[in-house]
Structures are given as C-alpha cells and as structure tokens.
PDB file of the backbone (N, CA, C, O) and the ligand in Angstrom, with CONECT records:
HET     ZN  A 101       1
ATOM      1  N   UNK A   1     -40.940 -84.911  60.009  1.00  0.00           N
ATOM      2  CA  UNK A   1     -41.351 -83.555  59.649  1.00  0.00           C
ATOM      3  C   UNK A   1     -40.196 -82.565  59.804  1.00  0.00           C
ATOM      4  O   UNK A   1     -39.989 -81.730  58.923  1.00  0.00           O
ATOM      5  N   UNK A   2     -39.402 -82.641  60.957  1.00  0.00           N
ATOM      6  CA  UNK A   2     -38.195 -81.421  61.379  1.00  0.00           C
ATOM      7  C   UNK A   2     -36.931 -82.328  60.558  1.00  0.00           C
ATOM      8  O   UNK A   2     -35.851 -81.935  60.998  1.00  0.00           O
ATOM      9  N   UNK A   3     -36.744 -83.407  59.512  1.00  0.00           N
ATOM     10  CA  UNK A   3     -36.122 -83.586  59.107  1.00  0.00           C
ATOM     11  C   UNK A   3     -36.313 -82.582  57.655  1.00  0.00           C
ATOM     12  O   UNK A   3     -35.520 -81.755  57.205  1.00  0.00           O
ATOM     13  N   UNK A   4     -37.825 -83.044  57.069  1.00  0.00           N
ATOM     14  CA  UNK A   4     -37.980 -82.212  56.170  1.00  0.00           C
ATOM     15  C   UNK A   4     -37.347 -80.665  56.068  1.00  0.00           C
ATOM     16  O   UNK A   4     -36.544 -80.234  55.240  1.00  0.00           O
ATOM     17  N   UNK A   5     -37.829 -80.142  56.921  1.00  0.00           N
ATOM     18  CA  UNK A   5     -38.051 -78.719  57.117  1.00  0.00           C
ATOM     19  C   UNK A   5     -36.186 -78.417  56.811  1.00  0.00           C
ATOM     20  O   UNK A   5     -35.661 -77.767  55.907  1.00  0.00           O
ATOM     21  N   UNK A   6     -35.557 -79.166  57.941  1.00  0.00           N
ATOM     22  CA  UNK A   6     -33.821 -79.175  57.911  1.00  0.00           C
ATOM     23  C   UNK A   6     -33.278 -79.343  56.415  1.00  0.00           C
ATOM     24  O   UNK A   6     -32.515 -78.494  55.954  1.00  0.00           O
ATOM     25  N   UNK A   7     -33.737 -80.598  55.564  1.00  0.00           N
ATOM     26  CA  UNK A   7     -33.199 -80.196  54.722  1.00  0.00           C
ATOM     27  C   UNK A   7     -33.421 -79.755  53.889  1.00  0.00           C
ATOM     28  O   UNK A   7     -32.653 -79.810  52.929  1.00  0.00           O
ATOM     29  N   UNK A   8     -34.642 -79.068  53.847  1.00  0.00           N
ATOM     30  CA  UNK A   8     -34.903 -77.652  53.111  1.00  0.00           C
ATOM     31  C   UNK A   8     -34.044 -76.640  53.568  1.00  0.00           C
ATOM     32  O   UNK A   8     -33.389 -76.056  52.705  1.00  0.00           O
ATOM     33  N   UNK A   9     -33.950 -76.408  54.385  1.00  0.00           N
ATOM     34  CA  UNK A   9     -32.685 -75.272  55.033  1.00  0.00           C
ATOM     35  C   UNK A   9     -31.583 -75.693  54.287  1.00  0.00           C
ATOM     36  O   UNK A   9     -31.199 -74.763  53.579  1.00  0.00           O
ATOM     37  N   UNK A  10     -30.931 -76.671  54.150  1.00  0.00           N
ATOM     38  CA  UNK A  10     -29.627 -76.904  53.964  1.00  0.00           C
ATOM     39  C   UNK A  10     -29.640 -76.801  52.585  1.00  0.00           C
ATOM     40  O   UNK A  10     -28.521 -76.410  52.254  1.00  0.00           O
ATOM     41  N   UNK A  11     -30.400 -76.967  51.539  1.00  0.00           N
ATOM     42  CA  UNK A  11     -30.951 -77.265  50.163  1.00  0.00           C
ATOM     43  C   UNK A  11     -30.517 -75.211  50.378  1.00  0.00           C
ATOM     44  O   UNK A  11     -29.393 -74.723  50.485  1.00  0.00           O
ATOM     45  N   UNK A  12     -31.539 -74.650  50.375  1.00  0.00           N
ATOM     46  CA  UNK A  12     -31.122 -72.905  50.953  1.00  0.00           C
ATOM     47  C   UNK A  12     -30.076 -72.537  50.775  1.00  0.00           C
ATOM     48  O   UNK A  12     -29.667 -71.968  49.763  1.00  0.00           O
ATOM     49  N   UNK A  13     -29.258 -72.911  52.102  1.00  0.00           N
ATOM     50  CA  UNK A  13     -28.385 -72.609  52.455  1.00  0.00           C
ATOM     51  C   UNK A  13     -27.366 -73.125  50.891  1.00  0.00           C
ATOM     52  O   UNK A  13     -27.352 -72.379  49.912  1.00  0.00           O
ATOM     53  N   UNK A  14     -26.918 -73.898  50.898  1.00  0.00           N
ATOM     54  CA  UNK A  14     -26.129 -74.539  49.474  1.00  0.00           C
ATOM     55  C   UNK A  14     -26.381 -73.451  48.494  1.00  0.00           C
ATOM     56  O   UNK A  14     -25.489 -72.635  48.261  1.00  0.00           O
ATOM     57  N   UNK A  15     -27.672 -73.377  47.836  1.00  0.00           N
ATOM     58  CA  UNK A  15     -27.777 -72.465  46.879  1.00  0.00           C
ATOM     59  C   UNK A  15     -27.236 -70.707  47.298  1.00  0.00           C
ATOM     60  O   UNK A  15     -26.406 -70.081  46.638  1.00  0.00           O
ATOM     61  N   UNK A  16     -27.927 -70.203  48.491  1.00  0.00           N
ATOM     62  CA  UNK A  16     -27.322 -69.304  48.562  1.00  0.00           C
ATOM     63  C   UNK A  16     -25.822 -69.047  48.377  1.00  0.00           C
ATOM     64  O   UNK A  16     -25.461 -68.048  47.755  1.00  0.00           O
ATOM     65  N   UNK A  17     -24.653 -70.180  49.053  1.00  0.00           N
ATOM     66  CA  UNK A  17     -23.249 -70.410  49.207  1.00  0.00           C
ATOM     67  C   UNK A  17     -23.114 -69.846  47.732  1.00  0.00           C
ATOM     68  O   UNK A  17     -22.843 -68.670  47.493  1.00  0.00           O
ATOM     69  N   UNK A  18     -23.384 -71.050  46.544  1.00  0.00           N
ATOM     70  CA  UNK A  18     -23.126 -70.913  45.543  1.00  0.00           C
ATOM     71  C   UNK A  18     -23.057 -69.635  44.571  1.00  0.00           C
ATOM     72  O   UNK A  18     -22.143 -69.225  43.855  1.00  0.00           O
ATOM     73  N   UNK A  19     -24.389 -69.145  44.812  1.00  0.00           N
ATOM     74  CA  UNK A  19     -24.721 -67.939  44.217  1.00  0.00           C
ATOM     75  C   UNK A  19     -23.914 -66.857  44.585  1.00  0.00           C
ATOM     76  O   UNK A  19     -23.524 -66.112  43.685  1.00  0.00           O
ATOM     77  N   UNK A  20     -23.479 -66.554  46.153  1.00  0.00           N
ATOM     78  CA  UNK A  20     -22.432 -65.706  46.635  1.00  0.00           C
ATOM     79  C   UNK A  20     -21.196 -65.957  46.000  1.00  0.00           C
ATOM     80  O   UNK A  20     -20.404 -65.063  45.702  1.00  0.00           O
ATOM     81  N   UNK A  21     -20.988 -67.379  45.748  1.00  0.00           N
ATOM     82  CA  UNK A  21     -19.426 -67.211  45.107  1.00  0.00           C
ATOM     83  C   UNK A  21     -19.291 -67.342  43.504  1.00  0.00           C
ATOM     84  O   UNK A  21     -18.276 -67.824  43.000  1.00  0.00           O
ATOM     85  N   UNK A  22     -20.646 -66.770  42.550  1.00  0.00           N
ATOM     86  CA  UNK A  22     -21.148 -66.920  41.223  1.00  0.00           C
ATOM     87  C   UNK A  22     -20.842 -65.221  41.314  1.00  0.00           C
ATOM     88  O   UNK A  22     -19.894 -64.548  40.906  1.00  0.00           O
ATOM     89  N   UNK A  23     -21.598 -65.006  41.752  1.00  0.00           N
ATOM     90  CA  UNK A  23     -21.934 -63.584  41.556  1.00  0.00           C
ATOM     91  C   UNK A  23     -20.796 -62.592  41.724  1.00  0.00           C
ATOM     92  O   UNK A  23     -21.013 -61.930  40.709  1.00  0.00           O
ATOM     93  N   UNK A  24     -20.036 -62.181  42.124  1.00  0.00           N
ATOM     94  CA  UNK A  24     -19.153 -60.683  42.493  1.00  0.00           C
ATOM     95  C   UNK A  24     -18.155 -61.285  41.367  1.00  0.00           C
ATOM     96  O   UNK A  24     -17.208 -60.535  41.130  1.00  0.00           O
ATOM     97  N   UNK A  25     -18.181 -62.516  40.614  1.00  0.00           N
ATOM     98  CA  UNK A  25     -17.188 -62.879  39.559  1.00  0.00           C
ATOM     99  C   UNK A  25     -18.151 -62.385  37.929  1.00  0.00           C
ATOM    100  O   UNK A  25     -17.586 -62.032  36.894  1.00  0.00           O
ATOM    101  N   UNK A  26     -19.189 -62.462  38.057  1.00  0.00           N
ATOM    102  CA  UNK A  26     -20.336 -62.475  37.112  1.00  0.00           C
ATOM    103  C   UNK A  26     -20.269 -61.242  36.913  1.00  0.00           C
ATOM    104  O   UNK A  26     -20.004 -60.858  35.774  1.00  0.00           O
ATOM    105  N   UNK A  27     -20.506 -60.230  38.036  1.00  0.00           N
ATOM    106  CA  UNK A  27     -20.716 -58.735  37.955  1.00  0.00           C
ATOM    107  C   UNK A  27     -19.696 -58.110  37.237  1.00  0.00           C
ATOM    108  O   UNK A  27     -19.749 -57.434  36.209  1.00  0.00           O
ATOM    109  N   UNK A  28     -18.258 -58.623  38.324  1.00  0.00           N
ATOM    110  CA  UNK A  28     -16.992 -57.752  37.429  1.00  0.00           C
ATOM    111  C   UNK A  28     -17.098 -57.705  35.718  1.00  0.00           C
ATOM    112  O   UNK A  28     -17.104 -56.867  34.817  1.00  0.00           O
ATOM    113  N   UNK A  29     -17.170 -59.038  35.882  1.00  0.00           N
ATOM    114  CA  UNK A  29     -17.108 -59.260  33.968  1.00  0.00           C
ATOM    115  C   UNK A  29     -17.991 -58.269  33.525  1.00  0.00           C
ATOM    116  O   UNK A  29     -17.485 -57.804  32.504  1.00  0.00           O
ATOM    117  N   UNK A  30     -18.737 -57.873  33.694  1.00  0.00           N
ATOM    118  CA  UNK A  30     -20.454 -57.581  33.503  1.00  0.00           C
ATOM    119  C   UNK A  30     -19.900 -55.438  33.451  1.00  0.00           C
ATOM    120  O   UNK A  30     -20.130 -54.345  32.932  1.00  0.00           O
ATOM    121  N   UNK A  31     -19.268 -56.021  34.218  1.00  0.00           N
ATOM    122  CA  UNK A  31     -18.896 -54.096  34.864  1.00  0.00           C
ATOM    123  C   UNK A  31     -17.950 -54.112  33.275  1.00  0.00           C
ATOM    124  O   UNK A  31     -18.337 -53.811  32.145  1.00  0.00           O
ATOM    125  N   UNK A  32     -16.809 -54.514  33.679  1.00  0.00           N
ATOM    126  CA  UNK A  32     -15.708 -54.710  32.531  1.00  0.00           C
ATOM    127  C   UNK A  32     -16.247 -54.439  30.991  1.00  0.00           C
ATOM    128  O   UNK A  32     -15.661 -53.611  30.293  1.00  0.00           O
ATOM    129  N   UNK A  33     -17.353 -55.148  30.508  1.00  0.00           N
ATOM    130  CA  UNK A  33     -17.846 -54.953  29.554  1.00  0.00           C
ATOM    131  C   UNK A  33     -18.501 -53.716  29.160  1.00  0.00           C
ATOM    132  O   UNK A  33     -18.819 -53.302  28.045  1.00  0.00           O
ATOM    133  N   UNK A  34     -18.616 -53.275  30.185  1.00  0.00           N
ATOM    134  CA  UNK A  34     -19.342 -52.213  29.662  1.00  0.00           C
ATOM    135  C   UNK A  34     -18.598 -51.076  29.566  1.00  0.00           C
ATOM    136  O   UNK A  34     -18.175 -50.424  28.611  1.00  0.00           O
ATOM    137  N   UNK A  35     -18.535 -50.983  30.605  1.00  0.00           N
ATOM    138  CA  UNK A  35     -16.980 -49.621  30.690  1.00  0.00           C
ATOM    139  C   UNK A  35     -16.187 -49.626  29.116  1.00  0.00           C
ATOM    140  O   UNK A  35     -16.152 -48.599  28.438  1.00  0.00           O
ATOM    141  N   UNK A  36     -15.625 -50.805  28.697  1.00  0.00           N
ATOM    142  CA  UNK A  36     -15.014 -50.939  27.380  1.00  0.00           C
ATOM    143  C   UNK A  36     -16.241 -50.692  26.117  1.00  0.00           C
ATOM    144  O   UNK A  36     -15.924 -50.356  24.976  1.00  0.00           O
ATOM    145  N   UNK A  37     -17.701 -50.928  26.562  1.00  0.00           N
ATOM    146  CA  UNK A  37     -18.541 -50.631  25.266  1.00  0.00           C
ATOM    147  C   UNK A  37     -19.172 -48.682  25.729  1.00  0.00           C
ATOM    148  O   UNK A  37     -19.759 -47.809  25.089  1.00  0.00           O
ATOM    149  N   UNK A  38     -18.819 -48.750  26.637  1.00  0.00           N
ATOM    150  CA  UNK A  38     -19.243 -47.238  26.596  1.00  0.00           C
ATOM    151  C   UNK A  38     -18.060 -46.406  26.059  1.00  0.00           C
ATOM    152  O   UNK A  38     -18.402 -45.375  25.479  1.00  0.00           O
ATOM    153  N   UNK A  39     -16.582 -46.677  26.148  1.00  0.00           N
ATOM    154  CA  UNK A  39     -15.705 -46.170  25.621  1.00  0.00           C
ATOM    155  C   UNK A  39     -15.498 -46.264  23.851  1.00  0.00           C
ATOM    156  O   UNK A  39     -14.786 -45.513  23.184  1.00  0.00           O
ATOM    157  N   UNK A  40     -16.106 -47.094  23.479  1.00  0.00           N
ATOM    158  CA  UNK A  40     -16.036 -47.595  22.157  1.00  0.00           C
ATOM    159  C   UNK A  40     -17.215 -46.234  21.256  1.00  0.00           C
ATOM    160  O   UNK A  40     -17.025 -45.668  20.179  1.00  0.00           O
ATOM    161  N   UNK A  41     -18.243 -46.110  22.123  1.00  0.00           N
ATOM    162  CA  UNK A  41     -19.152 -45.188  21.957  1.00  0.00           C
ATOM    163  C   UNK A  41     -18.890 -44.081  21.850  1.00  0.00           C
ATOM    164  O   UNK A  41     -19.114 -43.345  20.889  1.00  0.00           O
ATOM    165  N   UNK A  42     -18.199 -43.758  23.192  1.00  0.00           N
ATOM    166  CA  UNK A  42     -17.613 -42.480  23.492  1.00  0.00           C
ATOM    167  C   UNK A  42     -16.301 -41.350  22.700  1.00  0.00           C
ATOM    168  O   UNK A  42     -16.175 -40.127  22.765  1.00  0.00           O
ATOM    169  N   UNK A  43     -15.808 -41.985  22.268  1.00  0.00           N
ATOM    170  CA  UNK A  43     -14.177 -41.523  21.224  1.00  0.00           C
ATOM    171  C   UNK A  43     -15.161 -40.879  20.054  1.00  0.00           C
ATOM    172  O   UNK A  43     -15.319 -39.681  20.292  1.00  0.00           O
ATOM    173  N   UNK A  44     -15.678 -41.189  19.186  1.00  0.00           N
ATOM    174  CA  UNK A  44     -15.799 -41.070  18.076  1.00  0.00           C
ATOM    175  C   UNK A  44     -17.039 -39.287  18.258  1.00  0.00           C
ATOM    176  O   UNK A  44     -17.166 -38.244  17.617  1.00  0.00           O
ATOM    177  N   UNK A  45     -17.506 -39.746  19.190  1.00  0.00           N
ATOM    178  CA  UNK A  45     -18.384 -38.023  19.703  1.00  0.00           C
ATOM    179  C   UNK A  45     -17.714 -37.017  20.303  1.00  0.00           C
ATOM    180  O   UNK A  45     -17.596 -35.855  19.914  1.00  0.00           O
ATOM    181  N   UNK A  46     -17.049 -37.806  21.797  1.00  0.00           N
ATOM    182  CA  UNK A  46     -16.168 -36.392  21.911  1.00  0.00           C
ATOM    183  C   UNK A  46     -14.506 -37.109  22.048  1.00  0.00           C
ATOM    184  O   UNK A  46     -14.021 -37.985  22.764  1.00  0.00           O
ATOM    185  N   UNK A  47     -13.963 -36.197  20.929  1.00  0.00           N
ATOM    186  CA  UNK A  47     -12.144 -36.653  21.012  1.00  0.00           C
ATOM    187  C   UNK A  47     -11.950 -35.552  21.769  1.00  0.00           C
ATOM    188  O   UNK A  47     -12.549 -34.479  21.706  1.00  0.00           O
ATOM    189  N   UNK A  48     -10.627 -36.054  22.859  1.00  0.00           N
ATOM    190  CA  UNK A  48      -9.748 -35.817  23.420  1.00  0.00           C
ATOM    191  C   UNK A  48      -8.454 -34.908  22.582  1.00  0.00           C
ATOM    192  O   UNK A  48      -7.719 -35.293  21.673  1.00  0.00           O
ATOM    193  N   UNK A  49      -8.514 -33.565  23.283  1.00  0.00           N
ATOM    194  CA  UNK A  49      -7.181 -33.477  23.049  1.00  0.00           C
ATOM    195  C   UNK A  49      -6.390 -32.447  23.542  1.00  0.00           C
ATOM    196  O   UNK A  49      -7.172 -31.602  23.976  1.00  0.00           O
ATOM    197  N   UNK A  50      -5.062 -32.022  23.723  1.00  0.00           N
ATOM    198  CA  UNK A  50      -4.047 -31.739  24.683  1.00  0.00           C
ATOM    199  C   UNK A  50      -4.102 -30.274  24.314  1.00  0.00           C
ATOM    200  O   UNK A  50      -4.342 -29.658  23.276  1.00  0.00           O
ATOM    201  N   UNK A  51      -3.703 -29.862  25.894  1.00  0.00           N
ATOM    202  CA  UNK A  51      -2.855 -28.135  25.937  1.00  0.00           C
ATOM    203  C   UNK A  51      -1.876 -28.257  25.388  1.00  0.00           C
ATOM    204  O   UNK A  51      -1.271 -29.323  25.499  1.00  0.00           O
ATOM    205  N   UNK A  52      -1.474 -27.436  24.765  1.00  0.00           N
ATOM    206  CA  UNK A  52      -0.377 -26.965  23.766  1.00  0.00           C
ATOM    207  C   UNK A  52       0.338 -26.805  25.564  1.00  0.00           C
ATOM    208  O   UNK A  52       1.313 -27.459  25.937  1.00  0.00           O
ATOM    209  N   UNK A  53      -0.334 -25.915  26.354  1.00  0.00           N
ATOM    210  CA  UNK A  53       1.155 -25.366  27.223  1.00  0.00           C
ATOM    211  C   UNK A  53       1.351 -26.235  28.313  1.00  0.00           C
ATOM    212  O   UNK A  53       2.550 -26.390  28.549  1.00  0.00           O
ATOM    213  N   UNK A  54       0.536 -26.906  29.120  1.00  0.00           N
ATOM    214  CA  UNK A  54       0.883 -28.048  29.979  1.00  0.00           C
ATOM    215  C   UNK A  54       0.536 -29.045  29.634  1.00  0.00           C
ATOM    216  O   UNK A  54       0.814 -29.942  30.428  1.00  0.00           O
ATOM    217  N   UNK A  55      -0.204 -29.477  28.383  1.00  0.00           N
ATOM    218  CA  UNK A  55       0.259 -31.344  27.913  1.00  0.00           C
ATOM    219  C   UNK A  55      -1.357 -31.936  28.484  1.00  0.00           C
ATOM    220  O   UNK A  55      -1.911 -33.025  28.325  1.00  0.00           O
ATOM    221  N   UNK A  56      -1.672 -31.011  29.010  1.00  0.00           N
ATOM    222  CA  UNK A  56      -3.046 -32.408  30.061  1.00  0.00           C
ATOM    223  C   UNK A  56      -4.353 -32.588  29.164  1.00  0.00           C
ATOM    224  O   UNK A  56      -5.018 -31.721  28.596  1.00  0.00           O
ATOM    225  N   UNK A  57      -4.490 -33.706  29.199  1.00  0.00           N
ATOM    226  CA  UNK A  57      -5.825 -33.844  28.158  1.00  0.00           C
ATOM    227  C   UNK A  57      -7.164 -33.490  28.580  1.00  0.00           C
ATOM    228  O   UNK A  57      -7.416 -33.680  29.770  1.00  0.00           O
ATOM    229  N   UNK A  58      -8.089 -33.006  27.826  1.00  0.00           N
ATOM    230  CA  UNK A  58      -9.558 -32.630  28.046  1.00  0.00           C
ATOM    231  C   UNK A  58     -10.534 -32.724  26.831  1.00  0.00           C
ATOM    232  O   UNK A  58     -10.048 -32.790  25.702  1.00  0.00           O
ATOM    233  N   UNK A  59     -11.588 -32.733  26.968  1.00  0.00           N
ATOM    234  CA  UNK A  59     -12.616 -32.992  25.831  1.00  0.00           C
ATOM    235  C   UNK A  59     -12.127 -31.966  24.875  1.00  0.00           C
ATOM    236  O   UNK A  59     -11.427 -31.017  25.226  1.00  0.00           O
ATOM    237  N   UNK A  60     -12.590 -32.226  23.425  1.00  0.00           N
ATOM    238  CA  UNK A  60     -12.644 -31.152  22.392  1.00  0.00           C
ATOM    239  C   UNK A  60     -13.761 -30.106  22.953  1.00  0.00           C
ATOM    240  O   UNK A  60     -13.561 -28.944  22.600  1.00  0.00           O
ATOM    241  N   UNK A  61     -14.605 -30.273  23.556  1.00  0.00           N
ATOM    242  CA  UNK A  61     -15.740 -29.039  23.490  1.00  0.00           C
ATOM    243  C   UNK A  61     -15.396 -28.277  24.548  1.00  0.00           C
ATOM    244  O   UNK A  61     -16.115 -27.283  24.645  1.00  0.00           O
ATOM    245  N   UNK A  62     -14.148 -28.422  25.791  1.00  0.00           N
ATOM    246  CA  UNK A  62     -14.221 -27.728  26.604  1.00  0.00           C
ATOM    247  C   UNK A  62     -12.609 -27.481  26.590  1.00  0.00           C
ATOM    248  O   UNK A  62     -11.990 -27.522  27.653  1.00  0.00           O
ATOM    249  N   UNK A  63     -11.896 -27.203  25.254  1.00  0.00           N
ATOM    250  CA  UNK A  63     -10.728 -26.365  24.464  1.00  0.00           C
ATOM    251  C   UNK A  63     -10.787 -25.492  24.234  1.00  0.00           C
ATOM    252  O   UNK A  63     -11.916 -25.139  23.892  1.00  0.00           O
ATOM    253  N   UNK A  64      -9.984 -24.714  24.220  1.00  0.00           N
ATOM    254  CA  UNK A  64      -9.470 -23.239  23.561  1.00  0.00           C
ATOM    255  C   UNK A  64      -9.025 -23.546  22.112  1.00  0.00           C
ATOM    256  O   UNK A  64      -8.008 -24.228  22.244  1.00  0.00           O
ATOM    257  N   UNK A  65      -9.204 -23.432  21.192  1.00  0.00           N
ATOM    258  CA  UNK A  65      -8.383 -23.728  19.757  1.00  0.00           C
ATOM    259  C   UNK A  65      -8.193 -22.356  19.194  1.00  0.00           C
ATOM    260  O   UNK A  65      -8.998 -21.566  18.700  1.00  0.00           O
ATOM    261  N   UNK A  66      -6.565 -22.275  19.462  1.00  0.00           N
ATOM    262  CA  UNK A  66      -6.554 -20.688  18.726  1.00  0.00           C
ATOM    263  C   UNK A  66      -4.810 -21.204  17.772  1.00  0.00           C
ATOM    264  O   UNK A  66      -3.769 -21.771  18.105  1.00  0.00           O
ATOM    265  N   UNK A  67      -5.268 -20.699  16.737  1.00  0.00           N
ATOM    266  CA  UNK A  67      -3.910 -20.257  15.607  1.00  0.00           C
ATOM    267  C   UNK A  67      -3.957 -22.051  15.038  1.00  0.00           C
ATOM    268  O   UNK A  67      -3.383 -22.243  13.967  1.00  0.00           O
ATOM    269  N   UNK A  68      -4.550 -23.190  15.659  1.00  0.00           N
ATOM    270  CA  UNK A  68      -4.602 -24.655  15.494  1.00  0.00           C
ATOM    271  C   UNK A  68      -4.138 -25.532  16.642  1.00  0.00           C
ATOM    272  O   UNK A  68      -4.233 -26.739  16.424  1.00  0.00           O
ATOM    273  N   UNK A  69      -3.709 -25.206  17.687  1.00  0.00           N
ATOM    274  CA  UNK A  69      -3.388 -25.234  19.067  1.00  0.00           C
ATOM    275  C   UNK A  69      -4.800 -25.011  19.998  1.00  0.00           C
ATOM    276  O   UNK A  69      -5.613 -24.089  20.065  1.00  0.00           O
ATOM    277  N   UNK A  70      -4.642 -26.668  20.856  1.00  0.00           N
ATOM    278  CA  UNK A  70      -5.461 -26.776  21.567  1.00  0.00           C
ATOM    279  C   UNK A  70      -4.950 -26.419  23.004  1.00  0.00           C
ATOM    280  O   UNK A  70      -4.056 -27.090  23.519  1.00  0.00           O
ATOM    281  N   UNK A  71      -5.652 -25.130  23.781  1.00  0.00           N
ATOM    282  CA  UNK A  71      -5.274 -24.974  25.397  1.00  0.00           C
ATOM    283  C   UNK A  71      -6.785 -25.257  26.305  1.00  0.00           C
ATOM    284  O   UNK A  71      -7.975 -25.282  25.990  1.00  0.00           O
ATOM    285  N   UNK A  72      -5.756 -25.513  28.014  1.00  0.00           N
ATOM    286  CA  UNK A  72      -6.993 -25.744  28.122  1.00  0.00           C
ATOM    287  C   UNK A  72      -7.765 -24.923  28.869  1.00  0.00           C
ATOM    288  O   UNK A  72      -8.817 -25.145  29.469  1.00  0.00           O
ATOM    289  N   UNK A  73      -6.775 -23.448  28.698  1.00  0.00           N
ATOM    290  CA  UNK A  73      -7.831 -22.731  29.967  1.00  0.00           C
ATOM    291  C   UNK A  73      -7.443 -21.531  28.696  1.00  0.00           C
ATOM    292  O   UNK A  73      -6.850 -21.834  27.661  1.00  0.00           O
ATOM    293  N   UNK A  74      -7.986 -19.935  29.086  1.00  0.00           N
ATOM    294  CA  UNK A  74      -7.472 -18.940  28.935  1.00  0.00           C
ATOM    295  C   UNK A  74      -5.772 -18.216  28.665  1.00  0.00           C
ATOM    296  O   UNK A  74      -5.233 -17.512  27.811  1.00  0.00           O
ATOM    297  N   UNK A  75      -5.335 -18.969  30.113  1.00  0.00           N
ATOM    298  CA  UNK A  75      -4.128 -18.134  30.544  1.00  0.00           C
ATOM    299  C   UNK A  75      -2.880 -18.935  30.639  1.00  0.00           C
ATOM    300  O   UNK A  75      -1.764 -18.702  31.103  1.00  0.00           O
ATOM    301  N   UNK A  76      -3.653 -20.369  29.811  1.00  0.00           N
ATOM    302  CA  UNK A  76      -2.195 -21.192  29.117  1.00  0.00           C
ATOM    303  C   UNK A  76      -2.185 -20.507  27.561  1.00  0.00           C
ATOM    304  O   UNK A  76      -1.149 -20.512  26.896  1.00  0.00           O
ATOM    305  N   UNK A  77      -3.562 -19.867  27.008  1.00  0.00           N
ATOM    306  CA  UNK A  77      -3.299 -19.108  25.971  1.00  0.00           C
ATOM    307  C   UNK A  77      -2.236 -17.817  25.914  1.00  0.00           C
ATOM    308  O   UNK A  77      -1.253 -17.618  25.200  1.00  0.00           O
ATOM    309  N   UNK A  78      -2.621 -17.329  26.572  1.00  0.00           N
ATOM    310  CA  UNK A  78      -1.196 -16.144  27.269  1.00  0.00           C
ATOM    311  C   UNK A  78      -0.550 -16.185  27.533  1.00  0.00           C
ATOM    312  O   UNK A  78      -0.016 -15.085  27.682  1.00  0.00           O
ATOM    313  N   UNK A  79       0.440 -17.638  28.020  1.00  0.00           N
ATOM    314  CA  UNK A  79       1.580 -17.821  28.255  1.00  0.00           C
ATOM    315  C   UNK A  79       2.232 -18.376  27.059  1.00  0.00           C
ATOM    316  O   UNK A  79       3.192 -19.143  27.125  1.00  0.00           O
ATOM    317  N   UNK A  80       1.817 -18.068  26.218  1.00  0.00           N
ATOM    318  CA  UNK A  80       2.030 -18.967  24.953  1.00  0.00           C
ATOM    319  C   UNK A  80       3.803 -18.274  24.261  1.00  0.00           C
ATOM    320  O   UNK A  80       4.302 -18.760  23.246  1.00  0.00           O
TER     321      UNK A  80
HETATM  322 ZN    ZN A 101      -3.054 -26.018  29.920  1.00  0.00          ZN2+
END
C-alpha cells in the first residue's frame, strides 16, 4: 500500500520537474510573439515621428506640426 502511495508521489513529483523546466521556455516564446504581433498592429495607427529641435521620437497625435515640422513640446517650437 505505502509503496503505492510512494510511487504516486514520485510519478508527481517527475511531472511537476518537467513542466517547471517546459514552461518559463514556452512563456518567453509566447511573450516574444506577441510583443512583435502587437507592434505589427500598432505602426500603421499611430506613426512615430521626430522633433525637428531635439530629434526624440513620440506618437503622431501627441506632436506639434507647424510649417511641416514635427516638435515635441511648445518651446522646441520657439526655439526654432
Ligand atoms: Zn523636442
């Protein structure tokens, strides 16, 4: 009977082992994929694009566009 029971434990135990060293390899991939399909999504709604006066990138909807020049605050417009 306490043989049974044991190697049911060990039967357990094995699968759990396995699954711990399945899994955090399974996930990454899993993460990876998506990150790259949410970006694939993402470009074509909101483009990216640069201050004319310091270079740093930010969404199109949260630009300044004045004369065809993208800034990204006010008072890179004024230093222009
Ligand atoms: Zn700027």
């Amino acid at each position: 009977m306490w043989k049974l029971i044991f190697l049911g434990l060990l039967i357990w135990l094995v699968i759990y082992i396995i699954k711990r060293a399945i899994k955090p390899a399974a996930k990454h991939a899993d993460h990876t994929n998506e990150s790259e399909g949410e970006k694939q999504h993402q470009e074509p709604v909101e483009n990216m694009v640069q201050c004319t006066t310091c270079h740093v990138h930010l969404p199109r909807s949260e630009a300044f566009l004045v004369n065809g020049n993208f800034y990204c605050s006010r008072a890179h417009i004024e230093n222009k």
